[in-house]
N, C-alpha and C positions, 0 to 999 in steps of 0.2 A: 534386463536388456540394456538399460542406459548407462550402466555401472561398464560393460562389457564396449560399447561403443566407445567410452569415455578413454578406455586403456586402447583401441586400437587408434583413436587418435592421437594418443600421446605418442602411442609409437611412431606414426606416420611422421607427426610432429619432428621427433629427433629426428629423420632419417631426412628432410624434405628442409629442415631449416635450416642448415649450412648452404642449400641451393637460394633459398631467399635471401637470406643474408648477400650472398654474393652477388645478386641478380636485381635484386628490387629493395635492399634498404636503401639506398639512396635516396632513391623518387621519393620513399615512403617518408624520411626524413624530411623532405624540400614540401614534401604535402602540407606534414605539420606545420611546416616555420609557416606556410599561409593563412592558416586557419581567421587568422584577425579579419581577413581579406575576401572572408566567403561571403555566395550574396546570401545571407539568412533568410532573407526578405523571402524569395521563391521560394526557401525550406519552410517558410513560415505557413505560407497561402495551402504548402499541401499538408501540412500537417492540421488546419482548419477542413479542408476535403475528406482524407482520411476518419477524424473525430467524428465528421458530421454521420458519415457510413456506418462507425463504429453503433452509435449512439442510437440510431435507427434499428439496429441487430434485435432482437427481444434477447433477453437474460431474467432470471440463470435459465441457463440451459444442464442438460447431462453434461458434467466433465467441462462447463462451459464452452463445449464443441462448437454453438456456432459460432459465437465471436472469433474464437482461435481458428476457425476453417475460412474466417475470412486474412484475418494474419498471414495463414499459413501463403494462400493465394496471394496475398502481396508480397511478401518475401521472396515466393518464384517467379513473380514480374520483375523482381529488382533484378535478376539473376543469380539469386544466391542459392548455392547447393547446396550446402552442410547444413540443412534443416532437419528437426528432429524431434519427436513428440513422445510422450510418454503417458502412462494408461491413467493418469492423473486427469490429464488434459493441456501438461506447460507445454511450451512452444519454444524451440529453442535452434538458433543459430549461431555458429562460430565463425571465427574471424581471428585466422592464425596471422600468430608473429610472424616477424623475421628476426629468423634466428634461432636459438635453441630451447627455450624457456618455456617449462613447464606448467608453469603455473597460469593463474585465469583472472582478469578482471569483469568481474559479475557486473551490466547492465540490467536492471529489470525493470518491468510496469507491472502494474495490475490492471487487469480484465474481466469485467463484470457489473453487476447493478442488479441489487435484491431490489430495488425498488421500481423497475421498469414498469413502465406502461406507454402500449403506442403514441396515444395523444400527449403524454407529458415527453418523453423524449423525444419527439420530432422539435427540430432546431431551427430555430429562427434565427436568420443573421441579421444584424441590420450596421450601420457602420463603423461605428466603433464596439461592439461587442456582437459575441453568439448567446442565444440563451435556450435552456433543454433541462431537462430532468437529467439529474446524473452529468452532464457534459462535463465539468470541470475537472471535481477529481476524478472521475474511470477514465472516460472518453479520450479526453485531451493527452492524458498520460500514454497511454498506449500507441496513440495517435501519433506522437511525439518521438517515441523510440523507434516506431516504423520508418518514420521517415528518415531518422538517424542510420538505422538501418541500409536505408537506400544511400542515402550519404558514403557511408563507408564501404560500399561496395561499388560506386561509381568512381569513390575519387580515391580508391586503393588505400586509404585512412588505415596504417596497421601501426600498433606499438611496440617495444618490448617485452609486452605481453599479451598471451591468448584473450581475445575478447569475445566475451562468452554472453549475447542476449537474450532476456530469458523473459516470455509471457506467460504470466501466472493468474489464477483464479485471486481474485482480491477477497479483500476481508468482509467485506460487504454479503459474499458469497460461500465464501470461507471461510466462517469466522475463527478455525481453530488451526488453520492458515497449514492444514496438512495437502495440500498439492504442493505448497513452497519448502514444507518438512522433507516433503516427497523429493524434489529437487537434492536438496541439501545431503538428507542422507549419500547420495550418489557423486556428487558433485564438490561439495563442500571442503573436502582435506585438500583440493587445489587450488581453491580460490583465496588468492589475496589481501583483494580489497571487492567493494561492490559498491554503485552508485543506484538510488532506487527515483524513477522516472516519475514524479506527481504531475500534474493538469495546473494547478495551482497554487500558491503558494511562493511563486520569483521572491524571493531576498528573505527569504526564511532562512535562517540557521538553527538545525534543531541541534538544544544545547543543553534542554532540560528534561532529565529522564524520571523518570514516574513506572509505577507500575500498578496494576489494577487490577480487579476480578471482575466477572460480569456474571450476576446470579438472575435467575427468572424464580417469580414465587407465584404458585400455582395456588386458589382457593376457591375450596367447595363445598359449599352448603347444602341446606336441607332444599329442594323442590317445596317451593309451594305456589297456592295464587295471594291475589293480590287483599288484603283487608282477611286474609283466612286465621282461624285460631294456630298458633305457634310461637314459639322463645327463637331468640336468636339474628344474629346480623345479618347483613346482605352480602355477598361478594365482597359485591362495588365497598360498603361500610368497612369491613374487612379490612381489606385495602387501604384505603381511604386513611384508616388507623394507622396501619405500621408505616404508612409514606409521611402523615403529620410526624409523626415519632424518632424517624431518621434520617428525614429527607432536612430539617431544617438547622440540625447540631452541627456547632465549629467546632474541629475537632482539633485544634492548636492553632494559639495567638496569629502565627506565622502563616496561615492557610495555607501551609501544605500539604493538605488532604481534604476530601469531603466525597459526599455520600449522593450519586445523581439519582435520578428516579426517571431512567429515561421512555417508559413506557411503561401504562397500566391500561387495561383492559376488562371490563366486566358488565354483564349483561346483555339483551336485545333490544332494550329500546322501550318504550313506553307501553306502559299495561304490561309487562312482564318483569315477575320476582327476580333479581340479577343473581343465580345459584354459582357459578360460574366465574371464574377472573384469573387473571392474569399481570403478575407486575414484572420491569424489567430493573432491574436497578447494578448501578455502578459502582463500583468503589475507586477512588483514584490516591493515590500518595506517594510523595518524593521521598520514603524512608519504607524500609523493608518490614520493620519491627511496628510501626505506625500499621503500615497496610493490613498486618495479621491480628493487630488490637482489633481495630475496625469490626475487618469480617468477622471475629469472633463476636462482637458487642451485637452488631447488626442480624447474624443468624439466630441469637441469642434473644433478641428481641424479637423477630418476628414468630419465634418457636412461642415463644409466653404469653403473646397475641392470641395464637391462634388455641394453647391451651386456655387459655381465660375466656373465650366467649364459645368455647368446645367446637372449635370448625376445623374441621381436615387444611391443612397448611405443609407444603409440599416447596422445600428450597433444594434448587437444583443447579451447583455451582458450574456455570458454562464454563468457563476457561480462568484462567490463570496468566497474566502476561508480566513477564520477564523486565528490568528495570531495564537494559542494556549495560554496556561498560563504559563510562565518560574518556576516561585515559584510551582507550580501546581507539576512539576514532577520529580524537585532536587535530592529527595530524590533515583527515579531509575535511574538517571542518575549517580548519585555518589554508587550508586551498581554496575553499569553496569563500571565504570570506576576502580574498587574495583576489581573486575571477570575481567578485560583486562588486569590491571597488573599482578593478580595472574598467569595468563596464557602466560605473556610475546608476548604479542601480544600490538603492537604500535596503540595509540590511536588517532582520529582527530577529528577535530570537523566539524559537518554537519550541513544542512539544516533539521527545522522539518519535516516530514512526514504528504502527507496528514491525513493519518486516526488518526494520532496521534493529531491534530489539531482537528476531529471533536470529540475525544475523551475527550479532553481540554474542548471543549466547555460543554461537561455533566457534569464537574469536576470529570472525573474520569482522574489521575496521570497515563500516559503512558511512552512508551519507545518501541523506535524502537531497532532492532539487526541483523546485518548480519551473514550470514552462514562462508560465504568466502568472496575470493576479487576477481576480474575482470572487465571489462572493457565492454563497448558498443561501437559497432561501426558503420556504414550506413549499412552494412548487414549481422552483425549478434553479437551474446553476448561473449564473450571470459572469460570462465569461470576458475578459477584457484581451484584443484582439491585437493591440497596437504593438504594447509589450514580449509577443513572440518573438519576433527576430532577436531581438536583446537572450530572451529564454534559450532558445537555442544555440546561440554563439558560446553563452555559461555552460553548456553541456559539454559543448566540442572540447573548451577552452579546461572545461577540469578533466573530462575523460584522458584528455593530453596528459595532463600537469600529472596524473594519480601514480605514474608508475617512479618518478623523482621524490613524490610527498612521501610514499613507502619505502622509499630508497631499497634495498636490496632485500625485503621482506618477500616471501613467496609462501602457497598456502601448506 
């Protein structure tokens, strides 16, 4: 179905932008040369409202329906009609050129929180910062495009190219990021360039590409009680072994890779045998041929664990992510570094972003951007409130600049 709406807009598109062009580029043009001049400040305080709503939602949901049914109803208060959802659950609004051009500049957020719970995500503001479970990166991000959203639909904001906003299931919720595959599939052979919406993160430039796997290792032993006749480790022991074994090995001088252990799990709790476990572990590395030694060393040891103390040992490789292409997205990177000094906002360099990585892989040139800065902590996100206006001017200020940094590239 989305494949099928996509062509009848293109068509519309040709037939309808010769009348734009002659009618409304101008204004559209005089909008831009303002942009330096907008009051952020007001775009700031709703994009805090919005987050705070957002964040309150419970998640996941089916299809993460209800955050996006709150989306969707903001979108129709903006008055924008070309809304459009798919059996995924993305969310998706257009915002045609003037003019004739084909092609799409992809805005997106992520929407979601595997980690929700009422009393962690309810939001405290106090005056320089909001603080919530999840608030920074889901919340904020989403939050942030909405209101962009509204933006560009009050103040006729349109480019040389089709801009195409899109709320997707995050990874968080996704983790194998098939609602945004889902997108792509359909969407993808038009689109250009794409800017991906974070919560936090302001004067990040992500410039270092990595790629990773993420394995769960399942283990289980024999039942029994506590002080009973029997051979054999615990779970937990289990465990315990193959994380001492490769949770702590440098795997070249240069730490370009290494080995996370980001969750293990095993047993009930006191006075009972821990039969039972669960480990979550990462691999991460800035080299192709590196990352595939790894996994090999790593599934290889835990297989010889689990044959050496005779316990069922079950590795089950969740995903696989892609390094991105460095050359691929220079060009918005040195925009986005361009718009951080203009704004006098201090730049760093990051880790790539998943979706900007599965974005790589269509060769569509992406770029992540934070709102603001803060921080994550065990219970909860500590959001810094002052730095929005600045976040959101960066946004205006590259979405502007992206269709000149591609210069005549279309998808």
């Amino acid at each position: 179905m989305l494949k099928s709406v996509r062509k009848i807009y293109l068509a519309l598109r040709r037939v309808s932008g010769f009348f734009g062009l002659m009618f409304g580029g101008r204004a559209a043009r005089e909008a831009l040369k303002g942009l330096s001049k907008v009051d952020a400040a007001a775009y700031a305080s709703r994009i805090v409202s919005d987050a705070v709503l957002l964040n309150d939602i419970p998640s996941p949901s089916d299809s993460e329906n209800l955050r996006m049914e709150f989306i969707v109803q903001r979108l129709g208060e903006f008055g924008i009609s070309n809304i459009f959802t798919d059996e995924t659950g993305n969310v998706i609004a257009l915002f045609p050129a003037f003019g004739t051009r084909r092609d799409y500049l992809l805005v997106v957020a992520e929407v979601g929180d595997a980690n929700f719970s009422p009393l962690g995500n309810s939001v405290h503001l106090g005056k320089d910062q909001a603080y919530g479970q999840g608030l920074g990166e889901r919340s904020f991000g989403a939050a942030a495009l909405l209101v962009f959203a509204e933006f560009a639909q009050a103040t006729g904001f349109h480019l040389d190219k089709n801009l195409l906003v899109l709320f997707t299931r995050s990874s968080s919720v996704d983790e194998r990021e098939e609602a945004f595959r889902h997108f792509l599939d359909g969407w993808g052979a038009n689109i250009s360039g794409a800017v991906l919406v974070r919560g936090t993160g302001l004067g990040v430039v992500e410039s270092k590409h990595i790629g990773s796997y993420r394995l769960t290792v399942d283990v289980r032993t024999q039942e029994r009680e506590l002080l009973s006749q029997g051979d054999g480790a615990s779970a937990a022991a289990v465990l315990g072994g193959i994380a001492s074994q490769i949770g702590g090995i440098t795997w070249d001088e240069r730490r370009t890779a290494m080995v996370n252990i980001a969750r293990m799990e095993a047993g009930v709790g006191y006075g009972h045998w821990s039969a039972q476990g669960e480990m979550d572990i990462e691999i991460v590395a800035e080299d192709d041929r590196l990352l595939e030694t790894i996994k090999s060393v790593v599934t290889g040891t835990i297989a010889k664990a689990g044959q050496t103390v005779g316990t069922k040992v079950d590795t089950l490789v969740r995903f696989k992510r892609s390094f991105g292409d460095p050359g691929l997205n220079s060009a918005l990177r040195g925009l986005l570094g361009t718009v951080l000094s203009r704004l006098g906002v201090r730049s760093d360099i990051g880790f790539l972003s998943e979706k900007v990585s599965v974005l790589n892989e269509k060769g569509i040139p992406a770029v992540a951007v934070g709102i603001t800065t803060g921080m994550a902590t065990l219970e909860r996100d500590e959001v810094d409130l002052e730095p929005l206006a600045r976040g959101f001017r960066q946004l205006l200020l590259l979405i502007e600049g992206i269709p000149d940094a591609l210069g005549g590239r279309e998808g």
